[in-house]
C-alpha positions as CSV (number, residue, x, y, z in Angstrom):
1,X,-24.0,4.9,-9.7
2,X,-20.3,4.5,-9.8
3,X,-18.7,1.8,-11.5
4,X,-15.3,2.4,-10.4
5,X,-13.9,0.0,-7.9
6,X,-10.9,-0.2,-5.1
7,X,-8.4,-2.5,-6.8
8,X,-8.0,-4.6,-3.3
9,X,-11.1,-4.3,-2.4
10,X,-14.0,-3.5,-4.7
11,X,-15.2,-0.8,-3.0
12,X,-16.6,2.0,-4.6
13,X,-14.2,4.7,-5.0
14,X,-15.0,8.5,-5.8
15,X,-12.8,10.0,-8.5
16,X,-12.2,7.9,-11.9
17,X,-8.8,9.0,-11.4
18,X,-7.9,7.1,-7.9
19,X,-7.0,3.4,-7.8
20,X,-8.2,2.9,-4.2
21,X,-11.4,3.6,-2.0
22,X,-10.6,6.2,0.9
23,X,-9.2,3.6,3.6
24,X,-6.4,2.0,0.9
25,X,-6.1,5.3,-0.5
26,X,-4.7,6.6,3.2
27,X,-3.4,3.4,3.8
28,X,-1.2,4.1,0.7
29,X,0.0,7.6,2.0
30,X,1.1,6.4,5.0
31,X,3.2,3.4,3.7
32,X,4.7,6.0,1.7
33,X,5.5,8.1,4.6
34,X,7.1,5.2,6.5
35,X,8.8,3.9,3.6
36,X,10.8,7.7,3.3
37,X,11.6,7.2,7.1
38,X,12.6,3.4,6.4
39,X,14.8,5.0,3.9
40,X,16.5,8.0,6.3
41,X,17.3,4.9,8.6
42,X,18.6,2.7,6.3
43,X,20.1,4.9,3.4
44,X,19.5,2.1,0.8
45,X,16.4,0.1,0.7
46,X,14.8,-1.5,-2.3
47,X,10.9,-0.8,-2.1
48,X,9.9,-4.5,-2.6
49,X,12.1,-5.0,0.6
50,X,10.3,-2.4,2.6
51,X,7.2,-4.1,1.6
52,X,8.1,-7.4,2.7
53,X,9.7,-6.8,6.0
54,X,5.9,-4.9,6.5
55,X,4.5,-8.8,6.0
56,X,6.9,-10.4,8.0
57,X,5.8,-7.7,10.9
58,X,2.2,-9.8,11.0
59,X,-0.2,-8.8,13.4
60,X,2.5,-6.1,14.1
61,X,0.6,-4.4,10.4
62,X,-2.4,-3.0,10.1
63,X,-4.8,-4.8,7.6
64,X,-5.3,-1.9,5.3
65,X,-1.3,-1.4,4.7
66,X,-1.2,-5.2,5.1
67,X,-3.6,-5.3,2.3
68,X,-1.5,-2.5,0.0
69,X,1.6,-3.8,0.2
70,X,0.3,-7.4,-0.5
71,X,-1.2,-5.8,-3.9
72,X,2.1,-3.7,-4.5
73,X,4.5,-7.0,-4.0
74,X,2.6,-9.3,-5.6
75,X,0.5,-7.8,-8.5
76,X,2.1,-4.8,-9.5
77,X,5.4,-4.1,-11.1
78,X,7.2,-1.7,-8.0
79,X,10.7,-1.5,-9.5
């Protein structure tokens, strides 16, 4: 049995080397990909900015990225 767990959501996750289960894991390659387009668009824009205007979006936010950028912005270092 695998003791490694999703650091959002404690869900068992495959490789010892991924932080995240399969759904935050994708999650986090998408907010990725929109945070390169974010950048394109607005030429300069702090990560921790990105992630925040994502959380003032609400609803708007789907709860997986909702989730990842919530564990980015407030308990990881990003900068």
């Amino acid at each position: 049995m695998n003791d490694i767990k999703c650091k959002i959501c404690q869900d068992e996750i495959d490789k010892s080397s991924d932080k995240f289960c399969s759904n935050h894991k994708l999650a986090k390659a998408k907010l990725q990909n929109g945070y390169e387009l974010w950048l394109k668009a607005y030429d300069s824009l702090p990560y921790d900015d990105f992630l925040q205007q994502l959380l003032d979006l609400g609803d708007l936010v789907g709860a997986l990225v909702k989730d990842l950028a919530e564990f980015e912005l407030y308990f990881i270092e990003t900068k």
